[in-house]
TORPA-4810 file (N, C-alpha, C, O; in nm, 3 decimals):
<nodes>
NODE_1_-4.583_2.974_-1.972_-4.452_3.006_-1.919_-4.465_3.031_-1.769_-4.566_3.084_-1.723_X
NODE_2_-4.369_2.995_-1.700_-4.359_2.988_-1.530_-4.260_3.098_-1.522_-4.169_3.143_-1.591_X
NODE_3_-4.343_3.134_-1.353_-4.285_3.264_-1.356_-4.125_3.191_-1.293_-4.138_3.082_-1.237_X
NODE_4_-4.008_3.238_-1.300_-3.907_3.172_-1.221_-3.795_3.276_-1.144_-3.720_3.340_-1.218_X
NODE_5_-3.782_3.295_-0.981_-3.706_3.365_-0.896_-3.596_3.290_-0.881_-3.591_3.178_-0.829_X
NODE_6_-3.503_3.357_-0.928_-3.320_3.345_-0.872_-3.304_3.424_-0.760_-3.330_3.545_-0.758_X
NODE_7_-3.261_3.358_-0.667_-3.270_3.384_-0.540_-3.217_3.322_-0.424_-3.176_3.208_-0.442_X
NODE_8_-3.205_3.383_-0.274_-3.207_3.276_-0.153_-3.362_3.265_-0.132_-3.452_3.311_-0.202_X
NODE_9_-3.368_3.173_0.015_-3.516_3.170_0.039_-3.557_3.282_0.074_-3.660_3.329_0.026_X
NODE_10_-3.495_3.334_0.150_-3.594_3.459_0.249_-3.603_3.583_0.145_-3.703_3.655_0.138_X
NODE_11_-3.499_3.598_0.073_-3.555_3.684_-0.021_-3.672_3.667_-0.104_-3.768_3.744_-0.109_X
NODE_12_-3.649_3.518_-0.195_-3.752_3.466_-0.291_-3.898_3.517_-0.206_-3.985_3.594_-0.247_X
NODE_13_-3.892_3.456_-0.098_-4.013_3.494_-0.006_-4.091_3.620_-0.010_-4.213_3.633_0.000_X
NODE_14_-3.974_3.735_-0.031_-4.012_3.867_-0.016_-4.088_3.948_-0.084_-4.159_4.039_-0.041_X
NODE_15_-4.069_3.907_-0.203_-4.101_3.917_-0.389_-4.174_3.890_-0.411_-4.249_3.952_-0.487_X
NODE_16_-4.205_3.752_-0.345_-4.309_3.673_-0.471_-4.475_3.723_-0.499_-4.550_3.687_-0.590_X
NODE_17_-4.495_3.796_-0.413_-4.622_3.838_-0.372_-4.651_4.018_-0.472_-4.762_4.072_-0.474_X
NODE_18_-4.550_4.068_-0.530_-4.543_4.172_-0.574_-4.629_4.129_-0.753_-4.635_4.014_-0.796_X
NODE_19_-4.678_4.236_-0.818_-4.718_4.209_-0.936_-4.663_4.183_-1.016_-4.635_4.279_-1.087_X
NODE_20_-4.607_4.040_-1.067_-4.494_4.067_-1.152_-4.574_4.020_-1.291_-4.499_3.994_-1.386_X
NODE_21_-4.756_4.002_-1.321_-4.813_3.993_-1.425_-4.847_4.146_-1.502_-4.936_4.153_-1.586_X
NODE_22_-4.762_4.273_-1.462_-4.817_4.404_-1.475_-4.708_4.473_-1.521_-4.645_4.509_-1.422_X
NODE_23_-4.657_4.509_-1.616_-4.584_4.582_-1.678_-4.502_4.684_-1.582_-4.583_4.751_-1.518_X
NODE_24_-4.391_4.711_-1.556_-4.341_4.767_-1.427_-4.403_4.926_-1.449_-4.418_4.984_-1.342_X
NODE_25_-4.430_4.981_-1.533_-4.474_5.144_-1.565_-4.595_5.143_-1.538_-4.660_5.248_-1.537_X
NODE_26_-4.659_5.001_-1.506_-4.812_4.991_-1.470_-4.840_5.023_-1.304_-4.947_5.071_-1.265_X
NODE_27_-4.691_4.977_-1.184_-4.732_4.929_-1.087_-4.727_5.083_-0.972_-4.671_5.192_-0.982_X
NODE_28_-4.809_5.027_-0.878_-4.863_5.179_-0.823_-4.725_5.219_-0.772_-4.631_5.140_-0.758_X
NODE_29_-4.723_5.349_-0.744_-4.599_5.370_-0.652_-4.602_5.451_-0.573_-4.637_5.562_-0.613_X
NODE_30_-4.563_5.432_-0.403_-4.589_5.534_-0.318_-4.525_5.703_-0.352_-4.402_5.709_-0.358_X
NODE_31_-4.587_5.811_-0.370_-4.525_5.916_-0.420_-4.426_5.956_-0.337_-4.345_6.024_-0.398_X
NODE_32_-4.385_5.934_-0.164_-4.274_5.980_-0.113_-4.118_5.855_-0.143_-4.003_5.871_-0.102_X
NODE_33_-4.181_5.731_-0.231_-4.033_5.666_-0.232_-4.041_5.697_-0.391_-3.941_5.661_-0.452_X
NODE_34_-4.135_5.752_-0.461_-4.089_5.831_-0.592_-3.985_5.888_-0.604_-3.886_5.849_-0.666_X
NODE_35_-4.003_6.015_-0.526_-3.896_6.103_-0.506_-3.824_6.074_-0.484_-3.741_6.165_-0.486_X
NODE_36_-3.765_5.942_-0.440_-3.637_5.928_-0.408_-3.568_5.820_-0.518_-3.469_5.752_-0.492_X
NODE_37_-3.642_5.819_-0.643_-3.567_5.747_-0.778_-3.503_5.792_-0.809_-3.509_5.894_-0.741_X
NODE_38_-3.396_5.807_-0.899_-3.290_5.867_-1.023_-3.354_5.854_-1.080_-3.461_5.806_-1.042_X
NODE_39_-3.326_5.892_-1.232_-3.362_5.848_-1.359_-3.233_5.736_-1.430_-3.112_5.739_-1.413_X
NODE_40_-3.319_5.641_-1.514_-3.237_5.514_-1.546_-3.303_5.515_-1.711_-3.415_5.540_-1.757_X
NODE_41_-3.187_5.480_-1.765_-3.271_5.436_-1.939_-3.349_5.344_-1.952_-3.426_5.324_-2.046_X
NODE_42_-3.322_5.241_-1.793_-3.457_5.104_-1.750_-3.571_5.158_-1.676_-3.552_5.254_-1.600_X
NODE_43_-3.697_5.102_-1.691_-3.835_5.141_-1.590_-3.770_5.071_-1.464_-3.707_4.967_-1.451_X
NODE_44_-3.799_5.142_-1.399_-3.734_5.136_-1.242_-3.881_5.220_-1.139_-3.945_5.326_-1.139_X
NODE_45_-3.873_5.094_-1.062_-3.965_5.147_-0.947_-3.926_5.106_-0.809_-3.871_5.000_-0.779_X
NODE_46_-3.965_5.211_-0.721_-3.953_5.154_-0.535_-4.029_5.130_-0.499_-4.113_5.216_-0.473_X
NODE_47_-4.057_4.980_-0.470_-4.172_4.938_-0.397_-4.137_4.856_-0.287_-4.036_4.788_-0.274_X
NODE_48_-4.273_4.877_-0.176_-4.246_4.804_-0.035_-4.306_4.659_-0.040_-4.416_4.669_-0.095_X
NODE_49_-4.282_4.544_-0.009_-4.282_4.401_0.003_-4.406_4.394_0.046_-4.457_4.293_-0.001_X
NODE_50_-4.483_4.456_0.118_-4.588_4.473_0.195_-4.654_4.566_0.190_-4.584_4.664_0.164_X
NODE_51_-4.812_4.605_0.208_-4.869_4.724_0.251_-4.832_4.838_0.399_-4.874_4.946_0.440_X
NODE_52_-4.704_4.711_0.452_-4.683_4.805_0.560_-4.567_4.880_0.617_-4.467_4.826_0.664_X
NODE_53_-4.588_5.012_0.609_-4.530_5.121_0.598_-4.364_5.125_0.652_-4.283_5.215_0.634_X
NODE_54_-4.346_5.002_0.719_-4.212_4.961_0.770_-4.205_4.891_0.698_-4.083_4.907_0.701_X
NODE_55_-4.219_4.808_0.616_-4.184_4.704_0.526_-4.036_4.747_0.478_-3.990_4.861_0.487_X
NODE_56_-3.961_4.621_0.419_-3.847_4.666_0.354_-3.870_4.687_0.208_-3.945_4.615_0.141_X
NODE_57_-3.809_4.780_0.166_-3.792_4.883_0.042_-3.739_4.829_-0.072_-3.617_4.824_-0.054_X
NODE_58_-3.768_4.786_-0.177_-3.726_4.724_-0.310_-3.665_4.793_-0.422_-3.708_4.908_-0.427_X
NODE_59_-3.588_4.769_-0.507_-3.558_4.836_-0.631_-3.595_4.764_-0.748_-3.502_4.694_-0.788_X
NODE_60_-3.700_4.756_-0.819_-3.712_4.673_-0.939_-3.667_4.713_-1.095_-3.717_4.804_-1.161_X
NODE_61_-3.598_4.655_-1.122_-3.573_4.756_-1.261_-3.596_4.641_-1.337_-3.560_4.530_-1.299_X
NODE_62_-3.676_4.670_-1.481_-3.656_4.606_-1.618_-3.616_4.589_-1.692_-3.613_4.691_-1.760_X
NODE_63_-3.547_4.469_-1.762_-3.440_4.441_-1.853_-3.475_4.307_-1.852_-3.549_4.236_-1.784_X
NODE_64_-3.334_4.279_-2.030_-3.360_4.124_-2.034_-3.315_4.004_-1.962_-3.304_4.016_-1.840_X
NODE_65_-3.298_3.936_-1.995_-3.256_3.825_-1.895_-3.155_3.830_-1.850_-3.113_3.848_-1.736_X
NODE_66_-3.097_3.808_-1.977_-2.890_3.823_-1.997_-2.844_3.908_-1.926_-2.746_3.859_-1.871_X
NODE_67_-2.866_4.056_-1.880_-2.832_4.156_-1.829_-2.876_4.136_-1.678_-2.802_4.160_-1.583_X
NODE_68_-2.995_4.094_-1.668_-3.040_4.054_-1.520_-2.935_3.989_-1.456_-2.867_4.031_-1.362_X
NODE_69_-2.929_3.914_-1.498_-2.857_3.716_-1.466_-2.709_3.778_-1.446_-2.652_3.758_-1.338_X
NODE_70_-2.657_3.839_-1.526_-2.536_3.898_-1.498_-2.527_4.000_-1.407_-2.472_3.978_-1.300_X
NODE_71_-2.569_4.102_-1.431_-2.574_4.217_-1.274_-2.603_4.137_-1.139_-2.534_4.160_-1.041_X
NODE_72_-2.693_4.054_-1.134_-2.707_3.992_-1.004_-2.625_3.933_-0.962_-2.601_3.935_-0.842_X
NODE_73_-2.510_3.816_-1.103_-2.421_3.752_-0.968_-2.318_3.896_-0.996_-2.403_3.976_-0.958_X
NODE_74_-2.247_3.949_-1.019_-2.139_4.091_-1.017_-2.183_4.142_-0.891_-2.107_4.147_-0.794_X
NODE_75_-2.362_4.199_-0.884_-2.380_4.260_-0.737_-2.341_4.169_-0.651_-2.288_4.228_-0.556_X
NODE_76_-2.340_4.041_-0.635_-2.338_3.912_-0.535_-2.186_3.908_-0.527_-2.130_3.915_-0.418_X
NODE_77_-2.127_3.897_-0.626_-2.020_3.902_-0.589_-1.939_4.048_-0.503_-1.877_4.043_-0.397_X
NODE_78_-1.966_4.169_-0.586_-1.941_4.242_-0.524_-1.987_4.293_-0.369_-1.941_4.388_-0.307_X
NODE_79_-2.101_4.191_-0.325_-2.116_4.212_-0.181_-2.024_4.100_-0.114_-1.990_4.109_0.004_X
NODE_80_-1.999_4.035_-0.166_-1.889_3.934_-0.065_-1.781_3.981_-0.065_-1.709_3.947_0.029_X
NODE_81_-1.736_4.058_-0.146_-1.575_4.135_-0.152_-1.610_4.264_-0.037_-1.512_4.298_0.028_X
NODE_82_-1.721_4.327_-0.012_-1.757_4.421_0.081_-1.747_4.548_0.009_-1.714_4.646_0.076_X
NODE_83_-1.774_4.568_-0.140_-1.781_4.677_-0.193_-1.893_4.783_-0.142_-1.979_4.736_-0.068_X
NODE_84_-1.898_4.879_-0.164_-2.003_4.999_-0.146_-2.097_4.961_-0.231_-2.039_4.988_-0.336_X
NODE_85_-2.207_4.914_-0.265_-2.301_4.912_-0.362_-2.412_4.881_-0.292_-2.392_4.880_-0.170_X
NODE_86_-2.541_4.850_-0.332_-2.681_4.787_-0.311_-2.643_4.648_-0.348_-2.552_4.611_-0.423_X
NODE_87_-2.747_4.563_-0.266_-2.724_4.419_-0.222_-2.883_4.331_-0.316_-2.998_4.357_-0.281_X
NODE_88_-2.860_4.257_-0.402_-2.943_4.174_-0.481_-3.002_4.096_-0.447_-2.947_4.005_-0.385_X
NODE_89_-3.146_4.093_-0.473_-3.219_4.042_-0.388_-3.250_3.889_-0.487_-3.226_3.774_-0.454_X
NODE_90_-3.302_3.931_-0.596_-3.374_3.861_-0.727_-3.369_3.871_-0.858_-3.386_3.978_-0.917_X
NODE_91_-3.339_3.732_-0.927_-3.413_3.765_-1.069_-3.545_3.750_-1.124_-3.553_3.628_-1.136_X
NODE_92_-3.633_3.789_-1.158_-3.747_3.745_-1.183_-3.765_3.702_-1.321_-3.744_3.804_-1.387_X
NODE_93_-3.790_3.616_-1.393_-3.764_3.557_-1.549_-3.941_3.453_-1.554_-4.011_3.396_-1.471_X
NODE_94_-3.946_3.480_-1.722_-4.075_3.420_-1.697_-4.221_3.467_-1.688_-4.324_3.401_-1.700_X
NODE_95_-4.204_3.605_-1.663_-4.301_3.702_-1.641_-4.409_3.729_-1.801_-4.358_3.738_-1.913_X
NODE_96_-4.564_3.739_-1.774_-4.576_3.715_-1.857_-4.755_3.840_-1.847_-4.753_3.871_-1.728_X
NODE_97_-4.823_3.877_-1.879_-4.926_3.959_-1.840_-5.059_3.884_-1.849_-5.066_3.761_-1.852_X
NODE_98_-5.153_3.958_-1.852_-5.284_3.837_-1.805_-5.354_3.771_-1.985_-5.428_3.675_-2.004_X
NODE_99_-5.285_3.883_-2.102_-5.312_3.815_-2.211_-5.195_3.671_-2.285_-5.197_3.604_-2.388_X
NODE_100_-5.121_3.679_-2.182_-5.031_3.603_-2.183_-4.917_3.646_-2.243_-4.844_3.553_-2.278_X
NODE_101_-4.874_3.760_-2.269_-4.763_3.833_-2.358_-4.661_3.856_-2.236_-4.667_3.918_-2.129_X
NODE_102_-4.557_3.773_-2.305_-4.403_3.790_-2.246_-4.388_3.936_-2.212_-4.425_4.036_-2.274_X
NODE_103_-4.315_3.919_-2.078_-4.272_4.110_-2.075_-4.160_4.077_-1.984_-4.136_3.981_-1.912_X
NODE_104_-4.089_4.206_-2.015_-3.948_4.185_-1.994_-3.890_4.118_-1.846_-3.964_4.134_-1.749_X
NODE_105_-3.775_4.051_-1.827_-3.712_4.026_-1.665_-3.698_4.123_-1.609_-3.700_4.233_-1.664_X
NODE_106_-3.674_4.098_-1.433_-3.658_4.232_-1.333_-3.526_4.149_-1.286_-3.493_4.031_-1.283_X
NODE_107_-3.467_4.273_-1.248_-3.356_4.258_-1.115_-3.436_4.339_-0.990_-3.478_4.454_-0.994_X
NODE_108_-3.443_4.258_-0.895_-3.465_4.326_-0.764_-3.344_4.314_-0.690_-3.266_4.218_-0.694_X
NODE_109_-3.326_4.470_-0.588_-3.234_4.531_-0.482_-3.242_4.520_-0.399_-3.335_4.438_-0.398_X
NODE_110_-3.208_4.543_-0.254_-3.255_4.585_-0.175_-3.232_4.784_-0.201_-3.148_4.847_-0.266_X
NODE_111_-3.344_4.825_-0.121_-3.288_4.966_-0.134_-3.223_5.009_-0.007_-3.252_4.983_0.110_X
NODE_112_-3.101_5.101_-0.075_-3.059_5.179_0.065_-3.075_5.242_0.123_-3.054_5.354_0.078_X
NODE_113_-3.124_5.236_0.273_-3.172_5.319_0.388_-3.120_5.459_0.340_-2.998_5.463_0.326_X
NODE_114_-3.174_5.550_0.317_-3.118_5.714_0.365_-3.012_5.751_0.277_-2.912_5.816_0.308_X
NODE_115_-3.053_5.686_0.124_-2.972_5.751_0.004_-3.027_5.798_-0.087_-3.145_5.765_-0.106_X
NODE_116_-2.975_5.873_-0.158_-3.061_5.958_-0.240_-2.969_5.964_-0.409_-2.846_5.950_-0.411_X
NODE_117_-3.030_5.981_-0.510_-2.960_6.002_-0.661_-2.891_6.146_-0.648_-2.900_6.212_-0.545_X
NODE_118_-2.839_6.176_-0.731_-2.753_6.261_-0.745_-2.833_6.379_-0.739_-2.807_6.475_-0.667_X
NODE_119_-2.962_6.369_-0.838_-3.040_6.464_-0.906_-3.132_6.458_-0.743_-3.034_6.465_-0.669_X
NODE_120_-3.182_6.454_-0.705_-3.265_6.460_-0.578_-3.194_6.551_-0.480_-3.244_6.656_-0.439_X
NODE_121_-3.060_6.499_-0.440_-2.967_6.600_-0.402_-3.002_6.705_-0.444_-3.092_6.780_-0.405_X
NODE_122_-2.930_6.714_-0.525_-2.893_6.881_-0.606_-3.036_6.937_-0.627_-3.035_7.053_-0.668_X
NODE_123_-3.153_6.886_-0.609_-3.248_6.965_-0.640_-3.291_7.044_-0.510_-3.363_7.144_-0.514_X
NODE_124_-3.245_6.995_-0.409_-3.260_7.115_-0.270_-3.147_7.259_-0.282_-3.097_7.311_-0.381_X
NODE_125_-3.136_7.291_-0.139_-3.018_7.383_-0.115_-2.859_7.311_-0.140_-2.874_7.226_-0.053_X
NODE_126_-2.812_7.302_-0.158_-2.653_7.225_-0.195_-2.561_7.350_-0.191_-2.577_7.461_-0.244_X
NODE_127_-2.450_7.298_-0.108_-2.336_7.460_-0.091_-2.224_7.397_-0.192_-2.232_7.282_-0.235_X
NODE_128_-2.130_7.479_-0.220_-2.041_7.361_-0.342_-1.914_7.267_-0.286_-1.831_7.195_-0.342_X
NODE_129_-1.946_7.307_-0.132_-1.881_7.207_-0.050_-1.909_7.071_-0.059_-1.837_6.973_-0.075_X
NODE_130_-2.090_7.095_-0.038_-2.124_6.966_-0.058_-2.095_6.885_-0.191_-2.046_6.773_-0.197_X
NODE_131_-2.138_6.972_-0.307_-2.074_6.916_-0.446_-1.943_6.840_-0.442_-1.918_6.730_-0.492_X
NODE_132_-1.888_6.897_-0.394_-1.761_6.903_-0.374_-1.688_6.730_-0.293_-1.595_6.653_-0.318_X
NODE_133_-1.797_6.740_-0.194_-1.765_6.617_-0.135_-1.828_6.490_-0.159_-1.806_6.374_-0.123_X
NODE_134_-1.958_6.578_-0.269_-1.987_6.431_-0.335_-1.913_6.369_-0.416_-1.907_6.247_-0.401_X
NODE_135_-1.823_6.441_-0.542_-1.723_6.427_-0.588_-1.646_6.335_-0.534_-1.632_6.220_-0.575_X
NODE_136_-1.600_6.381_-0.449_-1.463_6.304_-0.370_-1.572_6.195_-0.343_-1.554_6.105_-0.426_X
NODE_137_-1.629_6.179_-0.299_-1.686_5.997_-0.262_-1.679_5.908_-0.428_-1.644_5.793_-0.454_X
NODE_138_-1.724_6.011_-0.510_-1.785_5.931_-0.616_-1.612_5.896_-0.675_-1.600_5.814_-0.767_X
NODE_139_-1.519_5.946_-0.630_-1.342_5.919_-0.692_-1.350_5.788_-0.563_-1.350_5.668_-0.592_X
NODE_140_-1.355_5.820_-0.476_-1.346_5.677_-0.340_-1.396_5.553_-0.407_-1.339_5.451_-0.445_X
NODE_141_-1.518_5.594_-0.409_-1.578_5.436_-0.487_-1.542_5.421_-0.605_-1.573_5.314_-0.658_X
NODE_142_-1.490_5.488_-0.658_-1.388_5.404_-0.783_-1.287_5.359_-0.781_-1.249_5.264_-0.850_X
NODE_143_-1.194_5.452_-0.658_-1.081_5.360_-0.610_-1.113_5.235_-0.583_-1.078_5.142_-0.655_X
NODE_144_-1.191_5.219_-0.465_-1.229_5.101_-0.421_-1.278_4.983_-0.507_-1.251_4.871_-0.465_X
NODE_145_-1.331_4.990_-0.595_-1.390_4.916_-0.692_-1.261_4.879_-0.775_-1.235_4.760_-0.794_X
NODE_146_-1.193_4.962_-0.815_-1.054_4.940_-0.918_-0.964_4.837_-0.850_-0.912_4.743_-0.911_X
NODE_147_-0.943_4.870_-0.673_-0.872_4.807_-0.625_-0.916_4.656_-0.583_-0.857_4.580_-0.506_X
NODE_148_-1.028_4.635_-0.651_-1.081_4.524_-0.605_-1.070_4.445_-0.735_-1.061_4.323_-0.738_X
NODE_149_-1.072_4.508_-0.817_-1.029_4.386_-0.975_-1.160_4.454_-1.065_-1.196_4.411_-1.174_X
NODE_150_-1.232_4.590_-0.981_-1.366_4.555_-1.086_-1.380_4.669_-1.186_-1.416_4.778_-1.141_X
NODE_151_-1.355_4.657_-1.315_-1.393_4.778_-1.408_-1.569_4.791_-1.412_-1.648_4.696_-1.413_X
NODE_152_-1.601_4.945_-1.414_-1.704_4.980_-1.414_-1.803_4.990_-1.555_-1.908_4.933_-1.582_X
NODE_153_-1.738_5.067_-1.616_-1.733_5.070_-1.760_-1.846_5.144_-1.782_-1.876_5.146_-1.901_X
NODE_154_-1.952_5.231_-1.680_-2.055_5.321_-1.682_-2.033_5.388_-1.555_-2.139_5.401_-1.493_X
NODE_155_-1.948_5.428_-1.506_-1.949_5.533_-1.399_-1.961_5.663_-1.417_-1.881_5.733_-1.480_X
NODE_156_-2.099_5.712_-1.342_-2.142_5.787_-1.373_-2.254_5.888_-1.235_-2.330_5.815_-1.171_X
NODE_157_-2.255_5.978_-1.215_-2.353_5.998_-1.145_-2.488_5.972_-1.075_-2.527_5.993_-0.960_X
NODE_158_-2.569_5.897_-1.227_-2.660_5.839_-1.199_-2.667_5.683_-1.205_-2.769_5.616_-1.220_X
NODE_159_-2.538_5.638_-1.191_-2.579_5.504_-1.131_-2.499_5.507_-1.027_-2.430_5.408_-1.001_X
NODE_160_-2.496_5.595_-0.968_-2.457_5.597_-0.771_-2.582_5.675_-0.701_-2.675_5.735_-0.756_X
NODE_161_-2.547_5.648_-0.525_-2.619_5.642_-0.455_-2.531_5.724_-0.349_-2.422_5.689_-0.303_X
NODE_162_-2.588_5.815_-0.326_-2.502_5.903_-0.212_-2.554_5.911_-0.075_-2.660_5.967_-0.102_X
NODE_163_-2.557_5.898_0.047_-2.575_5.865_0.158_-2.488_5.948_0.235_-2.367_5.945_0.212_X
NODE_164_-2.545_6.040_0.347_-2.469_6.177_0.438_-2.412_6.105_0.514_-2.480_6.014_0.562_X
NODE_165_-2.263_6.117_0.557_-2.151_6.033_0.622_-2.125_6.149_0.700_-2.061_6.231_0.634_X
NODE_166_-2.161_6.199_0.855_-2.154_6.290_0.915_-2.187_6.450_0.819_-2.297_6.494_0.782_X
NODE_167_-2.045_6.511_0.798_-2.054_6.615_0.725_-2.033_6.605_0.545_-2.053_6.680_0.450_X
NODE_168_-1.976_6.445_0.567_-1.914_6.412_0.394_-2.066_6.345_0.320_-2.178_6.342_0.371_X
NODE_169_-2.036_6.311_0.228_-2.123_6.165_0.144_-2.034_6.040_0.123_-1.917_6.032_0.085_X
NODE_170_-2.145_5.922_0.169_-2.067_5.818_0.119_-2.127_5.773_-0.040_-2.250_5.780_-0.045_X
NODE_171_-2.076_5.738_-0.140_-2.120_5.671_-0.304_-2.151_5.525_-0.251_-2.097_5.465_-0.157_X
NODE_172_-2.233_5.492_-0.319_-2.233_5.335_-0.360_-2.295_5.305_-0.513_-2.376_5.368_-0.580_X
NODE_173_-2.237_5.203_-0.534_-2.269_5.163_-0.680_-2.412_5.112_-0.648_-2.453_5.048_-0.551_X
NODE_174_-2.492_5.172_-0.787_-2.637_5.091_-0.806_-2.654_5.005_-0.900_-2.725_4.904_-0.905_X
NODE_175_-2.565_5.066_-0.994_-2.622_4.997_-1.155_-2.454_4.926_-1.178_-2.346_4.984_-1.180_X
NODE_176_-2.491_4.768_-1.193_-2.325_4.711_-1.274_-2.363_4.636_-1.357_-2.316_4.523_-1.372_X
NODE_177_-2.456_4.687_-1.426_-2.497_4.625_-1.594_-2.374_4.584_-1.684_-2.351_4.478_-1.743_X
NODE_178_-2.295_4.715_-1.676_-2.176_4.713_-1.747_-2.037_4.639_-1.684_-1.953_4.580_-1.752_X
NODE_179_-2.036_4.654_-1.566_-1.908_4.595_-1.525_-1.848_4.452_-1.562_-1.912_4.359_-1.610_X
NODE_180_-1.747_4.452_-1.538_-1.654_4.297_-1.500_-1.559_4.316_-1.438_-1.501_4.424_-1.428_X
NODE_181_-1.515_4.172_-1.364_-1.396_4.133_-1.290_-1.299_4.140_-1.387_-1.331_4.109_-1.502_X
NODE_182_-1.138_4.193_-1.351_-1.027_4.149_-1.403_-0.941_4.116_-1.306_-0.940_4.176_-1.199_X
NODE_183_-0.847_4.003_-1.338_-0.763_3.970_-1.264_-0.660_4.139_-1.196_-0.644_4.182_-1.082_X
NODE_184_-0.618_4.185_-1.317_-0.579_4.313_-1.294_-0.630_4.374_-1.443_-0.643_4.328_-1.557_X
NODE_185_-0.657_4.531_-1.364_-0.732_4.613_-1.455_-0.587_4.694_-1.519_-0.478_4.712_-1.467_X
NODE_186_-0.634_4.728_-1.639_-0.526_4.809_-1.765_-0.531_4.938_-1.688_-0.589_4.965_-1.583_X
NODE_187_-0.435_5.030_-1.787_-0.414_5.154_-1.770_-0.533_5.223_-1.822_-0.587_5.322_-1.771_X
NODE_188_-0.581_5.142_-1.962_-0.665_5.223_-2.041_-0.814_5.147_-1.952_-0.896_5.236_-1.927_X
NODE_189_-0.846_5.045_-1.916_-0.971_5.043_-1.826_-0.975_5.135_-1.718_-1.081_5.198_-1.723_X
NODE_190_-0.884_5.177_-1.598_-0.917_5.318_-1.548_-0.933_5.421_-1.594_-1.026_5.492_-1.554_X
NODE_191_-0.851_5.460_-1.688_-0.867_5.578_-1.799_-0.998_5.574_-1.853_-1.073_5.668_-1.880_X
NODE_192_-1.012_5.479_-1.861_-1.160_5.445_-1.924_-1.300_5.515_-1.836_-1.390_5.593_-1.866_X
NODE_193_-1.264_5.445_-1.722_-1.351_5.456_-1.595_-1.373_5.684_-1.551_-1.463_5.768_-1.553_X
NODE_194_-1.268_5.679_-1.530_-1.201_5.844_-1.503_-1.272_5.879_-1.628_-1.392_5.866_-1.602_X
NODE_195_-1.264_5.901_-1.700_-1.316_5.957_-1.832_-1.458_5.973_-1.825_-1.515_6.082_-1.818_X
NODE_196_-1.520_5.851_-1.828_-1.647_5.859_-1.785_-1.702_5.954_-1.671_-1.797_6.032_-1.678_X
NODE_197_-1.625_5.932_-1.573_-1.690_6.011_-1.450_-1.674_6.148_-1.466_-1.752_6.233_-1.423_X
NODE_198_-1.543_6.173_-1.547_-1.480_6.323_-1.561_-1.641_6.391_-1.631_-1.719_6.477_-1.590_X
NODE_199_-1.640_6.320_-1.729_-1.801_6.393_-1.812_-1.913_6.356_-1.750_-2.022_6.395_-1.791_X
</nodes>
């Protein structure tokens, strides 16, 4: 089986050199872009393209194909509409280990400069202002997303990305495993959405 990248060039380029014969829970990880993971029900790691310390910053997460293949064009699409989210780099399909045993597809990200999970936040000092205004971002980017045609259908804390906007936070979507386009979204798909976030 061949390994196979969905991709542009310069991205494909970026990737290809990363271990993708090694189980993602196998691959090393620098301990200061540790700290800056969420937790995901997928193995998810941050890794740099390069050994060098400026290199650009990756998000790899594991899953099957179907789910790959779909989040990537939704993220793709949702970067041409100019949504708040992380920008898709790759699919990786094909992947296979050195006894030759299939192991699961990746979606690669780019990662975002100077954002952090919810839980990373809140694990410092936090005043409930700040809570407060993470909130309000995390209602923004759902407006924004709603008003764009896109139900979320997992909005949730930990699949956003919060980033310090002077004194506020800005949200961006990480995870749109679940989403889809609608021409126009229902009463009960926002309700839907709100509900989720409410809990």
């Amino acid at each position: 089986m061949a390994l196979r990248i969905t991709g542009l060039g310069e991205e494909i380029a970026a990737v290809t050199g990363l271990p993708w014969h090694l189980p993602l829970e196998q691959w090393p990880e620098d301990p200061a872009l540790a700290e800056k993971r969420g937790i995901s029900r997928h193995v998810v790691r941050l890794v740099r393209a390069s050994n060098d310390p400026d290199a650009e910053v990756y998000a790899v997460k594991e899953t099957v194909s179907e789910f790959a293949n779909r989040e990537y064009t939704l993220l793709r699409d949702l970067n041409q509409r100019t949504a708040p989210c992380v920008e898709p780099v790759a699919v990786i399909e094909g992947r296979v280990d050195g006894q030759g045993n299939e192991l699961p597809s990746a979606l690669v990200t780019k990662y975002l400069p100077y954002s952090l999970p919810y839980r990373v936040i809140l694990s410092g000092e936090v005043t409930p202002t700040e809570i407060l205004n993470m909130a309000n971002a995390l209602a923004l980017l759902l407006v924004r997303l709603h008003l764009l045609g896109f139900w979320w259908g997992d909005c949730s804390l930990s699949n956003t990305l919060f980033r310090r906007d002077a004194n506020d936070y800005a949200a961006y979507l990480v995870d749109a495993e679940t989403g889809e386009f609608q021409k126009s979204l229902s009463d009960g798909q926002r309700e839907n959405d709100l509900e989720l976030a409410h809990f």
